[in-house]
Biopython code that builds the backbone (N, CA, C, O; Angstrom):
import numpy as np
from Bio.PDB.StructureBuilder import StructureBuilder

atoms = [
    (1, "UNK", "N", (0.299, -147.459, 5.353)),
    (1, "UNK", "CA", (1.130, -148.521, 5.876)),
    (1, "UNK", "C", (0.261, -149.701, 6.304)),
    (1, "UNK", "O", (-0.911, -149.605, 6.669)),
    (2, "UNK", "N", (0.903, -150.716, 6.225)),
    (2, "UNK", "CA", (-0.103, -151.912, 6.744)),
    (2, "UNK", "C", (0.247, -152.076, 7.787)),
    (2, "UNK", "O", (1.438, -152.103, 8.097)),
    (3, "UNK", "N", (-0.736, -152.232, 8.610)),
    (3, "UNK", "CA", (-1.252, -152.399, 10.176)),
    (3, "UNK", "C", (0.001, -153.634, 10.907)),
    (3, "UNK", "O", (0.643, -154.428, 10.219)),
    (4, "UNK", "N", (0.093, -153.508, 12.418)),
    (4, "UNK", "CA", (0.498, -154.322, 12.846)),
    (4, "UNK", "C", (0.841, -155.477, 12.810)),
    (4, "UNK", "O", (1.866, -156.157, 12.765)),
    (5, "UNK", "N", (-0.798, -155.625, 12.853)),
    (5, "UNK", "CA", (-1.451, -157.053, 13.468)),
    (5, "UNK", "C", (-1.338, -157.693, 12.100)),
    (5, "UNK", "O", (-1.119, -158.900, 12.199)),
    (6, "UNK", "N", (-1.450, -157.082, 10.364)),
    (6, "UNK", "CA", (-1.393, -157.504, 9.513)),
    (6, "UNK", "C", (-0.359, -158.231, 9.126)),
    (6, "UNK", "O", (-0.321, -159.319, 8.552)),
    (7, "UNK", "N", (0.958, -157.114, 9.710)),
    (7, "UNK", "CA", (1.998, -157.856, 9.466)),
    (7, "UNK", "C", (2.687, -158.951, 10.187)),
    (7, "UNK", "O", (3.608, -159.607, 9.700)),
    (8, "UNK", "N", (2.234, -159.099, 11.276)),
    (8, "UNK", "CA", (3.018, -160.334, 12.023)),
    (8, "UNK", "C", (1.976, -161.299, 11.553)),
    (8, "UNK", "O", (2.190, -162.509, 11.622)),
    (9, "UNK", "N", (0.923, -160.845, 11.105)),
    (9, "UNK", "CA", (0.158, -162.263, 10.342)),
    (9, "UNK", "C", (1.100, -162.692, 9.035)),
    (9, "UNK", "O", (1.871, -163.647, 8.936)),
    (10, "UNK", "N", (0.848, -161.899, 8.296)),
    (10, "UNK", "CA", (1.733, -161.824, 7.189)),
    (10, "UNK", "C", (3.348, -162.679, 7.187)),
    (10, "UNK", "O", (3.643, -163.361, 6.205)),
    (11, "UNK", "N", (4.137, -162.576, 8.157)),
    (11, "UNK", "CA", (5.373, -163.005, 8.606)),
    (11, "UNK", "C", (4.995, -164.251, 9.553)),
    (11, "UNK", "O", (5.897, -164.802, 10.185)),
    (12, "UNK", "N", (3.988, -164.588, 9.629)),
    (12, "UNK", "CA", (3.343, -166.069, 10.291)),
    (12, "UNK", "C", (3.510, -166.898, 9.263)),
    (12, "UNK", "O", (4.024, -167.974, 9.569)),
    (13, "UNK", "N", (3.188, -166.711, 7.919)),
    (13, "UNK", "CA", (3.504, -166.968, 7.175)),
    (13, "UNK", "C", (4.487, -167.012, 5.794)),
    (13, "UNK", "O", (4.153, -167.167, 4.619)),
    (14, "UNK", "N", (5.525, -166.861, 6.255)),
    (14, "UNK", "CA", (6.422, -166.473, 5.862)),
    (14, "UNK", "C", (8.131, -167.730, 6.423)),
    (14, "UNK", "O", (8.729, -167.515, 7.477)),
    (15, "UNK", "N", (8.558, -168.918, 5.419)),
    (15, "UNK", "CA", (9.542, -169.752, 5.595)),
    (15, "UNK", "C", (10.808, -169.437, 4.662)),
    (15, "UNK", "O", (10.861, -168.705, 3.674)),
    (16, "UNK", "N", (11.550, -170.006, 5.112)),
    (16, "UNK", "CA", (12.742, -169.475, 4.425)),
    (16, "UNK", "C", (13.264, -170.863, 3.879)),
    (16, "UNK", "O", (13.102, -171.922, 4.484)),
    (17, "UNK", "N", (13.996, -170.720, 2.505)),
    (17, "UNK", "CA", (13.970, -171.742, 1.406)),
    (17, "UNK", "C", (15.277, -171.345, 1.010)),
    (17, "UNK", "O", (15.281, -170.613, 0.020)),
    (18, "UNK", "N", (16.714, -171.695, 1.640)),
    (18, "UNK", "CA", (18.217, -171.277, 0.522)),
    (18, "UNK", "C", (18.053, -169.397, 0.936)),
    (18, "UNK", "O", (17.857, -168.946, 2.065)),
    (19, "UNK", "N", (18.179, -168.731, -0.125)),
    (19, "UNK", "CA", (18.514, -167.216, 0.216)),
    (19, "UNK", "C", (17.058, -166.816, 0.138)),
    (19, "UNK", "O", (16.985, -165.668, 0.577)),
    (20, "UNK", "N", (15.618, -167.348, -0.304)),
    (20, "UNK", "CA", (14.777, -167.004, -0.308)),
    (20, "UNK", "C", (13.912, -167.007, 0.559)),
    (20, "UNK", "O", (13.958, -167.997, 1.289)),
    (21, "UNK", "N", (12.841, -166.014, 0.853)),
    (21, "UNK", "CA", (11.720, -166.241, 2.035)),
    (21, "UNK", "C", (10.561, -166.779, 1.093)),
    (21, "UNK", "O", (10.459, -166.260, -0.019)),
    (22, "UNK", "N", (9.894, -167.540, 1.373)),
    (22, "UNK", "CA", (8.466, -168.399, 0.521)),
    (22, "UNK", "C", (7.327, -167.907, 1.526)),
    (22, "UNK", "O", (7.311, -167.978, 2.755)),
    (23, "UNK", "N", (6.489, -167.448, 0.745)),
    (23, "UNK", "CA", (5.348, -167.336, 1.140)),
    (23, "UNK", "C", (4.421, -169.128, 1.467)),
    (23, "UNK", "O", (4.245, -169.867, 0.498)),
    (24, "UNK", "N", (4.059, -169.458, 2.546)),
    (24, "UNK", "CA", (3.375, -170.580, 2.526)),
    (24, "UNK", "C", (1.861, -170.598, 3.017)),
    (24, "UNK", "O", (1.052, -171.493, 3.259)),
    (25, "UNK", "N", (1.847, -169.580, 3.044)),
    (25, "UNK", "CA", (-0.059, -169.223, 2.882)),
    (25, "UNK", "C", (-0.541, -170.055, 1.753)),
    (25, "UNK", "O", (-0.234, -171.203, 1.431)),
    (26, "UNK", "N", (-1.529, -169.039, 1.125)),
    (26, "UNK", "CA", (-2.628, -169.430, 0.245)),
    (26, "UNK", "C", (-1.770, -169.033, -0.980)),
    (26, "UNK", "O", (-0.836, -168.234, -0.900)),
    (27, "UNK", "N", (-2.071, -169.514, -1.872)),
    (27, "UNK", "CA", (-1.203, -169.831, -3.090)),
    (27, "UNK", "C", (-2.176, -169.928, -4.405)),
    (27, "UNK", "O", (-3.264, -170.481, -4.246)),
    (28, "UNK", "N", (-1.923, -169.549, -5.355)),
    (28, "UNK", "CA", (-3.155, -169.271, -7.134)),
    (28, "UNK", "C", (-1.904, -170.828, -7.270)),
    (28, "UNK", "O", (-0.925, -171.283, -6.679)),
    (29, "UNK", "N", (-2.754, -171.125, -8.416)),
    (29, "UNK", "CA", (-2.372, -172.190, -9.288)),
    (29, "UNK", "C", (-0.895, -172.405, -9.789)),
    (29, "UNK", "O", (-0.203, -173.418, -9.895)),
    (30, "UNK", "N", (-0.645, -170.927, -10.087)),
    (30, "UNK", "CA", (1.175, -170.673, -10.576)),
    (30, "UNK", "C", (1.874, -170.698, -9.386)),
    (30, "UNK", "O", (3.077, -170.497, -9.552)),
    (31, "UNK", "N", (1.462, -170.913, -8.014)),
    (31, "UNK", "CA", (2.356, -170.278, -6.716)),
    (31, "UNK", "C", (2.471, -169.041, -6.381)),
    (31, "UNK", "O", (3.306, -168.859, -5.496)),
    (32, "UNK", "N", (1.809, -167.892, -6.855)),
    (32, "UNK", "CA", (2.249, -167.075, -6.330)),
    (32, "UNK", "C", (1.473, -166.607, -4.954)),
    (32, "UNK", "O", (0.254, -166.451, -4.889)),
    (33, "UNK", "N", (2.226, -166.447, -4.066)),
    (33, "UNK", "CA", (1.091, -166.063, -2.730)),
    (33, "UNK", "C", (0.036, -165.249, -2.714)),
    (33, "UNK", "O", (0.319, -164.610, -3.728)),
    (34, "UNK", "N", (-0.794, -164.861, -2.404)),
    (34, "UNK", "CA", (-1.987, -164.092, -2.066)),
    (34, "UNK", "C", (-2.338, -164.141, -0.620)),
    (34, "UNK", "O", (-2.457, -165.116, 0.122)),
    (35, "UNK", "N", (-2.496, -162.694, -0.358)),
    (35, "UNK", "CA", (-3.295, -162.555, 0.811)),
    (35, "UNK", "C", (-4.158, -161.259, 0.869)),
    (35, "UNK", "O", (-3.886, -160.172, 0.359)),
    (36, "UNK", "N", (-5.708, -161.743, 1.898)),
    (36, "UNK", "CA", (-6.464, -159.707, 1.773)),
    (36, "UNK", "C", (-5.685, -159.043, 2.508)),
    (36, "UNK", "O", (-5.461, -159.694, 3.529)),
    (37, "UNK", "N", (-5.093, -157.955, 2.505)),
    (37, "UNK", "CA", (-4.752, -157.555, 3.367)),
    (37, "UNK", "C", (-5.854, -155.887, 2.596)),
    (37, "UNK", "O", (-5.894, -155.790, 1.370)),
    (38, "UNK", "N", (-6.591, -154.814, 3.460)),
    (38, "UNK", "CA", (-6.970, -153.633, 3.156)),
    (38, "UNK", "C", (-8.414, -153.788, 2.625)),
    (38, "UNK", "O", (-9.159, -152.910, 2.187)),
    (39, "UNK", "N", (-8.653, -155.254, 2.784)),
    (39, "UNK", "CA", (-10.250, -155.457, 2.075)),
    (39, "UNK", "C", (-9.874, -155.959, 0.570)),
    (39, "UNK", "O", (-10.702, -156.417, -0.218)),
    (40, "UNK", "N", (-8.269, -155.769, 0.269)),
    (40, "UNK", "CA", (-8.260, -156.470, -1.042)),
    (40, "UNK", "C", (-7.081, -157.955, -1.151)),
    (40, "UNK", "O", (-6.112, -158.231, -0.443)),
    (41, "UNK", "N", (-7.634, -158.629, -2.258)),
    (41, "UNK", "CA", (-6.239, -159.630, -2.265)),
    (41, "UNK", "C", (-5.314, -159.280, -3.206)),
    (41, "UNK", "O", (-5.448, -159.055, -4.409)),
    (42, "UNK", "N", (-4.231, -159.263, -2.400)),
    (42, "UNK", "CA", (-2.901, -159.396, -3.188)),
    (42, "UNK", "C", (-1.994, -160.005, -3.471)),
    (42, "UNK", "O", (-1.941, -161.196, -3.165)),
    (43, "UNK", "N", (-1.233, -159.537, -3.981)),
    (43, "UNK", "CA", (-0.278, -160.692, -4.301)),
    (43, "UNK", "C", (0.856, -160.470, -3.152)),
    (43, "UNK", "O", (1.351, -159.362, -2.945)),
    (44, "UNK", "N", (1.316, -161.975, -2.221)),
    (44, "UNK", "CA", (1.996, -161.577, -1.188)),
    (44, "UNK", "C", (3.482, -161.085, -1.593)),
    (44, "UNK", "O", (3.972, -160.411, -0.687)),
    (45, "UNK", "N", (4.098, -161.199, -2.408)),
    (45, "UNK", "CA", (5.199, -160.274, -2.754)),
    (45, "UNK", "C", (4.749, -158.622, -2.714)),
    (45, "UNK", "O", (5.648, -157.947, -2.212)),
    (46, "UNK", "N", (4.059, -158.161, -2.956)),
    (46, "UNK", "CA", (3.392, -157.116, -3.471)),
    (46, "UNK", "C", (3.116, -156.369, -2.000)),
    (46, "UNK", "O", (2.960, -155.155, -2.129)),
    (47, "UNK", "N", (3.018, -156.913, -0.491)),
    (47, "UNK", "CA", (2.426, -157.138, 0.702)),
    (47, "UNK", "C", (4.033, -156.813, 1.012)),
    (47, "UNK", "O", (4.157, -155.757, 1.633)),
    (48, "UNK", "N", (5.349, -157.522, 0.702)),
    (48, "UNK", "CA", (6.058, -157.412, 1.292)),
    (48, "UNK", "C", (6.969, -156.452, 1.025)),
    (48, "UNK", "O", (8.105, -156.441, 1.498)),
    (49, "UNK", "N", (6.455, -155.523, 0.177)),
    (49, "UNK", "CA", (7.134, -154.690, -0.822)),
    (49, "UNK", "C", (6.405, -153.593, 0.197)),
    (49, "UNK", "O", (7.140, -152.862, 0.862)),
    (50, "UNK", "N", (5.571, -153.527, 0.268)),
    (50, "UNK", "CA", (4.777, -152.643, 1.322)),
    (50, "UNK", "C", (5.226, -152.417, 2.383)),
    (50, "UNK", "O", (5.495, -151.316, 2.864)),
    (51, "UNK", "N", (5.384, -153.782, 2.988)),
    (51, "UNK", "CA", (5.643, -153.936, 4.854)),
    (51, "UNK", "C", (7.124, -153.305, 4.556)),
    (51, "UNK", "O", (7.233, -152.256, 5.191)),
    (52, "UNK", "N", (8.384, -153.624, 3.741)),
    (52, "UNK", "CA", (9.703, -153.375, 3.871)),
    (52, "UNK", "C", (9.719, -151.781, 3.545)),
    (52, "UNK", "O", (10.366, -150.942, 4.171)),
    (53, "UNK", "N", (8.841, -151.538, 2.399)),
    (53, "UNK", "CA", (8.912, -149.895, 2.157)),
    (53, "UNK", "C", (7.902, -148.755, 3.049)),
    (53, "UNK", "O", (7.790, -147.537, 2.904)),
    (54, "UNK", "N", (7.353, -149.529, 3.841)),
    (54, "UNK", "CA", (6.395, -148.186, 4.971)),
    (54, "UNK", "C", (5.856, -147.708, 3.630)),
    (54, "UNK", "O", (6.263, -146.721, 3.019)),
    (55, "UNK", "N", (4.908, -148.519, 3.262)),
    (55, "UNK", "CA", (4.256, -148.281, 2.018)),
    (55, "UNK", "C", (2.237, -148.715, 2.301)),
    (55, "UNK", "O", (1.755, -149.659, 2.927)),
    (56, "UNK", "N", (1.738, -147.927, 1.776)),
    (56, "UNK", "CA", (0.219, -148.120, 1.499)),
    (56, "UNK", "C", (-0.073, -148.874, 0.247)),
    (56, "UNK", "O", (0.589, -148.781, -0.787)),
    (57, "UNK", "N", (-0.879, -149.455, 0.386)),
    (57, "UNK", "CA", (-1.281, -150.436, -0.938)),
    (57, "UNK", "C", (-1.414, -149.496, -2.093)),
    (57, "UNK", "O", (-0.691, -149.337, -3.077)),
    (58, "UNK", "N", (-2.596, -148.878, -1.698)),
    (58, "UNK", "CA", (-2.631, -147.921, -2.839)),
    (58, "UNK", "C", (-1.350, -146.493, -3.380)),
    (58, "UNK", "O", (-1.747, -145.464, -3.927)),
    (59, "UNK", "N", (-0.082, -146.724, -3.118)),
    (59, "UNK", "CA", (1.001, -146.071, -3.302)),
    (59, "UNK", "C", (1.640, -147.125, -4.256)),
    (59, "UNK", "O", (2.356, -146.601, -5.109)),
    (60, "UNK", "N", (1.584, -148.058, -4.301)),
    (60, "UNK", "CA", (2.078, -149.171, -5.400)),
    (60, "UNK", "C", (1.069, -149.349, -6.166)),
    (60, "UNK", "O", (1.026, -150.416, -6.779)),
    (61, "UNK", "N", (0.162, -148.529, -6.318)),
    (61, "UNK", "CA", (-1.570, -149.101, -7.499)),
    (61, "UNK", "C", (-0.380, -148.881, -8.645)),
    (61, "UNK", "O", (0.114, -150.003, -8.753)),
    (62, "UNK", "N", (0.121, -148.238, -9.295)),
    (62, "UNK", "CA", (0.676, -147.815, -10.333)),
    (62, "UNK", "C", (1.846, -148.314, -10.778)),
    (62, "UNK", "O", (2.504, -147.833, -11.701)),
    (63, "UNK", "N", (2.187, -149.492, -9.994)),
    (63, "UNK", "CA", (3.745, -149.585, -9.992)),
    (63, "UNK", "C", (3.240, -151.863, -10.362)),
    (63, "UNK", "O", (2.260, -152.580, -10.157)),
    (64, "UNK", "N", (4.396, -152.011, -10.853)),
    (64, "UNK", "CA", (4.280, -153.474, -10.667)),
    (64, "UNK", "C", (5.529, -153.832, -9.560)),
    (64, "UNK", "O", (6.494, -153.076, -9.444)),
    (65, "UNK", "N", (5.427, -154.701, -9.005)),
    (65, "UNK", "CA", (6.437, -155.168, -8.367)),
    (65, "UNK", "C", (6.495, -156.566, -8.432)),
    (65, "UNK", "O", (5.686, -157.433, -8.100)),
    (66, "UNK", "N", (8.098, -156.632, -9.143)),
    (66, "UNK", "CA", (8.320, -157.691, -9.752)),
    (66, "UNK", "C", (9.568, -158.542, -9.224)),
    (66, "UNK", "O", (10.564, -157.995, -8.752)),
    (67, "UNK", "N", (9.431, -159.885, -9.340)),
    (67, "UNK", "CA", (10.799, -160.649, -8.435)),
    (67, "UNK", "C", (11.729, -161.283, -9.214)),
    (67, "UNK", "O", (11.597, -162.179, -10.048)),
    (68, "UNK", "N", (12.526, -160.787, -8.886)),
    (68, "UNK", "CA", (14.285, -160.609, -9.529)),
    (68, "UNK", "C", (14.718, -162.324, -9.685)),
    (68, "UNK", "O", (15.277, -162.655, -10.730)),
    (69, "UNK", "N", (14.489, -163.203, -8.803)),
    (69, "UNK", "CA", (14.135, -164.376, -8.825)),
    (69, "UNK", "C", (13.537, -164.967, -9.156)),
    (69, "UNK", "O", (12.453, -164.413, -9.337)),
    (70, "UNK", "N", (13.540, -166.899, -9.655)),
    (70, "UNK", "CA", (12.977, -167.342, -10.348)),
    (70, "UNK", "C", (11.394, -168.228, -9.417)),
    (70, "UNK", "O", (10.486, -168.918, -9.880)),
    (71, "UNK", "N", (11.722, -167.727, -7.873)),
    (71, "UNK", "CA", (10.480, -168.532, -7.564)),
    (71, "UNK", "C", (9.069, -167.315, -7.480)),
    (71, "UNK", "O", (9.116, -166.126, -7.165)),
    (72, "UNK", "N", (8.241, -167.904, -7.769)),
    (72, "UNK", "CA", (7.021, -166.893, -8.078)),
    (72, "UNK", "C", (6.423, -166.915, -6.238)),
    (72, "UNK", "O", (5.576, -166.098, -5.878)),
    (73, "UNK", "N", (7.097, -168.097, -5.114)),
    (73, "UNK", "CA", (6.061, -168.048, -4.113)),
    (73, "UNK", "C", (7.365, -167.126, -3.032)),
    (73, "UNK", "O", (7.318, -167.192, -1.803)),
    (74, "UNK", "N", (8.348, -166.395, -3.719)),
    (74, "UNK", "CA", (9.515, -165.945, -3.095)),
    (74, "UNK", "C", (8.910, -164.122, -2.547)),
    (74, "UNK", "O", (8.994, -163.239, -3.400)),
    (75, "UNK", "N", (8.532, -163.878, -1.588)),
    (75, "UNK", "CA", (8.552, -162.639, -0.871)),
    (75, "UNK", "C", (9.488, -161.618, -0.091)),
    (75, "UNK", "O", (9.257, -160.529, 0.434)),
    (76, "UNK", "N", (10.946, -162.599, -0.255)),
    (76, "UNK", "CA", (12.217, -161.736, 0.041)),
    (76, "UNK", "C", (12.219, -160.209, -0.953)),
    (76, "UNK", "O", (12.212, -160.015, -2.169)),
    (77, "UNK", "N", (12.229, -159.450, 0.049)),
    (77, "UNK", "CA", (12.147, -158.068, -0.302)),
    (77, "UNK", "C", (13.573, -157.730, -1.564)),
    (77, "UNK", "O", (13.452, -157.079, -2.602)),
    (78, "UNK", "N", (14.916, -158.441, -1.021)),
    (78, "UNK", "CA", (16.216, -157.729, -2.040)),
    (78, "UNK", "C", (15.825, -158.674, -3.410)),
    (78, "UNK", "O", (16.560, -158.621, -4.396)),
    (79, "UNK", "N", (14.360, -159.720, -3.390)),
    (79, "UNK", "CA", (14.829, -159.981, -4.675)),
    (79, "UNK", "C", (13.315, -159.295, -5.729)),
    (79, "UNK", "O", (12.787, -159.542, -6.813)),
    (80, "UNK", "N", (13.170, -158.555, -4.833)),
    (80, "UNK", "CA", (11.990, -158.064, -5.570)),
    (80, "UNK", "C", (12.138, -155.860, -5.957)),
    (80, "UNK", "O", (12.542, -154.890, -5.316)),
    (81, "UNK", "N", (11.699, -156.032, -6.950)),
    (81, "UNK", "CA", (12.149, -154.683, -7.809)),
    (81, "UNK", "C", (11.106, -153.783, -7.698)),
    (81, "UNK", "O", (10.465, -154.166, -6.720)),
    (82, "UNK", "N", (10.383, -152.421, -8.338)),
    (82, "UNK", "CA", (9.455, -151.569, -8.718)),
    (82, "UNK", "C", (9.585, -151.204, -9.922)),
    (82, "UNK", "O", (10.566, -150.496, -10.150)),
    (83, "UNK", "N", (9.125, -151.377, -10.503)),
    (83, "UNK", "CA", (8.776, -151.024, -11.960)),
    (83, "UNK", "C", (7.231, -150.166, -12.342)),
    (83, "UNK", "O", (6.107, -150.470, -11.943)),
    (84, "UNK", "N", (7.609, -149.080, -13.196)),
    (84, "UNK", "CA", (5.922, -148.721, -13.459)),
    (84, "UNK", "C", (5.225, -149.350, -14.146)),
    (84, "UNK", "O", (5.769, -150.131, -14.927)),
    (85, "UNK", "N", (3.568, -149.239, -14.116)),
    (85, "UNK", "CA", (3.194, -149.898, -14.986)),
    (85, "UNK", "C", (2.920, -149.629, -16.315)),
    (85, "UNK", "O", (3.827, -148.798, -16.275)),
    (86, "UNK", "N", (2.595, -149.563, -17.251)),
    (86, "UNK", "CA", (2.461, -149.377, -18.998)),
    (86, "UNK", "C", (1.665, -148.469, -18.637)),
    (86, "UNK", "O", (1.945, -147.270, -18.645)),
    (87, "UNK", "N", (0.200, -149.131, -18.156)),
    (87, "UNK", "CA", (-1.526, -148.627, -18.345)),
    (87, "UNK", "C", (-1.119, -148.407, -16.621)),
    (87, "UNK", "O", (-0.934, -149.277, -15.770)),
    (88, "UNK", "N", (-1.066, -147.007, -16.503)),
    (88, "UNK", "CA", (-1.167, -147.176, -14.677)),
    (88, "UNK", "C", (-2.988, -147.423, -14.270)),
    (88, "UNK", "O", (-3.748, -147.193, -15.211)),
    (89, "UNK", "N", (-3.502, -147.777, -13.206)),
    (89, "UNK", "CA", (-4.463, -147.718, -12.933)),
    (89, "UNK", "C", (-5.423, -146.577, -12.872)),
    (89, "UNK", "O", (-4.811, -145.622, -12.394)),
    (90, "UNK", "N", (-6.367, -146.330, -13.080)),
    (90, "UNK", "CA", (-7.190, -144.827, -13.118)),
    (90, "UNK", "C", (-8.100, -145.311, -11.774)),
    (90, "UNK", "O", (-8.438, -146.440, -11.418)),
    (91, "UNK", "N", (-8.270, -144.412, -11.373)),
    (91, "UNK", "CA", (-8.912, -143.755, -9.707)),
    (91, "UNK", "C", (-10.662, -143.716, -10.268)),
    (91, "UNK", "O", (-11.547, -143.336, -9.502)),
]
sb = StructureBuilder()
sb.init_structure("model")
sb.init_model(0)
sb.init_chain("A")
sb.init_seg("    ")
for serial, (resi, resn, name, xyz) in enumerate(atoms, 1):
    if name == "N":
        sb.init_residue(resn, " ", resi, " ")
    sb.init_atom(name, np.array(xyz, "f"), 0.0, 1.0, " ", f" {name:<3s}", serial, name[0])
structure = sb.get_structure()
């Protein structure tokens, strides 16, 4: 699970846009959020898929999590899915 303190950081950053929550952190070129959270960076949808599911990072290594919506900087949990991945990751 991610830590506390991670997540009210995490939700520090975190605005709401129409039915969507936007990540307004740090942002890649396409928009999609990123943050380290575990010593690694992720993708902040990916962070919030975690925080909503009492989830460990490495419990989603295998999984993509993907948003049902068309904004890429959108971290609202109902618009984001689990899907496996093709090539899961090897350990």
């Amino acid at each position: 699970m991610i830590d506390v303190e991670r997540q009210k950081f995490f939700w520090s950053r975190v605005g709401k846009d129409g039915n969507h929550l936007v990540w307004t952190g740090t942002k890649t070129p396409r928009a999609y959020g990123i943050i380290t959270v575990q010593g690694r960076e992720e993708y902040a949808h990916r962070i919030a898929w975690c925080i909503s599911e009492r989830l460990d990072l490495n419990e989603i290594d295998d999984y993509q999590i993907i948003r049902l919506c068309e904004r890429n900087d959108c971290v609202e949990t109902k618009h984001l899915a689990r899907k496996p991945r093709k090539n899961p990751k090897k350990n």
